[in-house]
C-alpha positions in Angstrom: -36.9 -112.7 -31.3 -38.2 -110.3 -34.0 -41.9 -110.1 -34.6 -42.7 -110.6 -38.3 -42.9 -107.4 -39.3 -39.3 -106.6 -37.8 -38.2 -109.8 -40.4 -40.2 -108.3 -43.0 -38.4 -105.0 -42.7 -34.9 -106.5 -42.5 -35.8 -108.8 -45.1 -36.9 -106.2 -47.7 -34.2 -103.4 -46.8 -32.1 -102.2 -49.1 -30.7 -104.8 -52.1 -29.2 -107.1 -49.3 -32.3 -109.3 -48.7 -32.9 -112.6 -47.5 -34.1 -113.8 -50.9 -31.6 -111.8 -52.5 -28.7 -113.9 -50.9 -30.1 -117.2 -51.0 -30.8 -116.5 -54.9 -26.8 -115.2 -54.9 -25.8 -118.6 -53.5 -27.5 -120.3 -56.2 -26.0 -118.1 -58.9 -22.5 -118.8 -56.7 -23.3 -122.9 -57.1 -22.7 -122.3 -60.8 -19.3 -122.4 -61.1 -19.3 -125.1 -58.7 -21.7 -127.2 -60.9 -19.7 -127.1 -63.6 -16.7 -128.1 -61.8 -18.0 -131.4 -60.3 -19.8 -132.8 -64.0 -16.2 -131.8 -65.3 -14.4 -134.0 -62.9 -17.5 -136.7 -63.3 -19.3 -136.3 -59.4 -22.5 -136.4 -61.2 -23.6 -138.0 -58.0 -22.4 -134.6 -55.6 -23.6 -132.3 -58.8 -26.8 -134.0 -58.3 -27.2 -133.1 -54.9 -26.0 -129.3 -55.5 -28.5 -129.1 -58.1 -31.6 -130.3 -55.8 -30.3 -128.1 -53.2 -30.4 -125.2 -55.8 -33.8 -126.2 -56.9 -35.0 -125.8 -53.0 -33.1 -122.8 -52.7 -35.2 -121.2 -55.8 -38.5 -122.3 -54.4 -37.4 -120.7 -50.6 -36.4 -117.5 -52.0 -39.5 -117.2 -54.2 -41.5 -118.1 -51.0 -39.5 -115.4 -49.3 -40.0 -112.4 -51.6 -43.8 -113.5 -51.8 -44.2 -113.0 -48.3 -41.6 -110.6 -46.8 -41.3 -108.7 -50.1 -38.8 -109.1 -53.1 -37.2 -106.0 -55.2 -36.2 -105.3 -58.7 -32.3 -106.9 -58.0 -33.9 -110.1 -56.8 -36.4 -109.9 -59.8 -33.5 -110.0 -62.0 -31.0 -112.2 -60.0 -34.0 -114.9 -59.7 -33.9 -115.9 -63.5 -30.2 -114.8 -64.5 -29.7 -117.3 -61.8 -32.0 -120.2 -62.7 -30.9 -120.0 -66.8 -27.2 -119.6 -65.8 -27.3 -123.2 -64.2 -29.4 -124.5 -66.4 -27.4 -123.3 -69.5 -23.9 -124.4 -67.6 -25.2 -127.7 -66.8 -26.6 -128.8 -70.7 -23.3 -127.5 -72.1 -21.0 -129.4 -69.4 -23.4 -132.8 -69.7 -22.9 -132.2 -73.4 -19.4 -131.6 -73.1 -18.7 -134.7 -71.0 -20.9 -136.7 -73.3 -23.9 -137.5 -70.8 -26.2 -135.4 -72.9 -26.2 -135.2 -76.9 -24.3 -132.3 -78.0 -27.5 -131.0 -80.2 -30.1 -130.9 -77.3 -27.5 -128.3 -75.6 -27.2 -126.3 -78.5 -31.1 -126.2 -79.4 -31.5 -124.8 -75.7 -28.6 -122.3 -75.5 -30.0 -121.1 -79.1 -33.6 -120.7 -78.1 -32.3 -118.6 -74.8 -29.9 -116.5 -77.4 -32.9 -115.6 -79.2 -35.4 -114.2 -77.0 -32.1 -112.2 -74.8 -31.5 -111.3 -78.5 -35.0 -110.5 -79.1 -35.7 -108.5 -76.4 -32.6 -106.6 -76.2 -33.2 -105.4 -80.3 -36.5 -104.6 -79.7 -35.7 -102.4 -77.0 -32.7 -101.2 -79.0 -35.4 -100.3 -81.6 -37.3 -98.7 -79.1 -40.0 -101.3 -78.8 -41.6 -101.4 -75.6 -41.0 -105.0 -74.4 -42.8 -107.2 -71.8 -41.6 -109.6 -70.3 -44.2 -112.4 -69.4 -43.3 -116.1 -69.5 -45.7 -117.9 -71.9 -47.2 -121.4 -70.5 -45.4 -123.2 -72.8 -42.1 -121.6 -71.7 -42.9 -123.0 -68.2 -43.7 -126.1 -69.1 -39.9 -126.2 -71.3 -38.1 -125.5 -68.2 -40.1 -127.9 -65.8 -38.8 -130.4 -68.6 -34.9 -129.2 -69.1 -35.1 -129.1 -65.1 -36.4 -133.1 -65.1 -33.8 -133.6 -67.8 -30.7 -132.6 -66.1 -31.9 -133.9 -62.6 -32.6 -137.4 -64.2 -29.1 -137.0 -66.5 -27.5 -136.4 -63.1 -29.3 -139.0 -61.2 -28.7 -141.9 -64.0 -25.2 -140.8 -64.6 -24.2 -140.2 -61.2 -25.3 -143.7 -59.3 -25.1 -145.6 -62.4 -28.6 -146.4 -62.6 -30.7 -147.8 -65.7 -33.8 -146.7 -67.0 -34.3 -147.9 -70.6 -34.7 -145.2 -72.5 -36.0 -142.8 -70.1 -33.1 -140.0 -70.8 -34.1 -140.2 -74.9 -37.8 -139.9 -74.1 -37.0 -136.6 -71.6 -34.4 -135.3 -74.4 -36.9 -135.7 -76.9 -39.6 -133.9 -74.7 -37.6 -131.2 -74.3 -36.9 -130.7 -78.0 -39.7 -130.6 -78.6 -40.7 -127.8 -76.0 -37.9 -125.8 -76.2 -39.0 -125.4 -79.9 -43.0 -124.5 -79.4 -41.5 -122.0 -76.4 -39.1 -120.3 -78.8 -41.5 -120.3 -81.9 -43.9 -118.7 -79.4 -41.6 -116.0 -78.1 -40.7 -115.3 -82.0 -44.7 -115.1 -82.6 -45.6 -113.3 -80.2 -42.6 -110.6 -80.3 -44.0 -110.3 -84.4 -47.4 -109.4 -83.2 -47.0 -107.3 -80.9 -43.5 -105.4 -82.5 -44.6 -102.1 -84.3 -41.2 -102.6 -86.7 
């Protein structure tokens, strides 16, 4: 059996990492997800998207301590936002979420990748640094689609408790993307 620093050097070689394929499994879940709330198994798109949830947390734990590289710094969130996006526009689109709460998020995520990619275009130098607020609005779309799921899937009743989460992230989702729009006008030399 390897020592650690054997793992560490197999783990960080090249772009084929450990962390690198567990996030590629997640970002290969996608299509997967959207499939099963499509064909209403909330209940096994549930499960798929806990497992994806651990899968994020063991691939950050793994480029913390064998090392991570610029692909896995880019697969990491193009994988977490393209589940997350997938799954409010399915739930939307099989009427388990309100149509408007999956717009408001696509929209806010349009913006900053819109954002960012014309300040760059305009030669801006861009960084890249999620706000606290933009942390705390995906902690809340993550408990949103993990309770939509949940609810939906095994039929269970919470008064209320999906409005109050839909609300919550409204009203994140805006202060994150009014942030990101602040910040960018501050700090832009247009």
């Amino acid at each position: 059996m390897p020592d650690g620093s054997q793992f560490e050097r197999d783990a960080s070689y090249g772009l084929i990492t450990l962390p690198n394929v567990v996030t590629f499994g997640r970002l290969c879940a996608v299509p997967l997800a959207f499939y099963l709330v499509l064909e209403h198994r909330l209940d096994i798109a549930f499960f798929l998207f806990v497992g994806a949830g651990i899968s994020d947390a063991v691939d950050g734990w793994l480029a913390r301590h064998y090392g991570g590289n610029a692909l896995g710094a880019i697969l990491d969130p193009l994988a977490d936002k393209a589940l997350l996006v997938t799954m409010y526009v399915t739930l939307a689109a099989v009427e388990v979420l309100p149509d408007w709460i999956a717009i408001l998020v696509v929209f806010r995520d349009v913006v900053i990748v819109g954002g960012v990619i014309l300040l760059g275009v305009l030669g801006q130098k861009v960084s890249i640094k999620p706000l606290w607020v933009s942390k705390l609005n995906t902690a809340m779309q993550i408990v949103l689609v993990a309770a939509a799921l949940l609810m939906s899937g095994f039929a269970l009743r919470v008064p209320h408790a999906i409005a109050i989460l839909v609300w919550s992230v409204a009203a994140t989702t805006l202060a994150s993307g009014t942030a990101y729009v602040l910040r960018a006008a501050r700090t832009s030399r247009i």
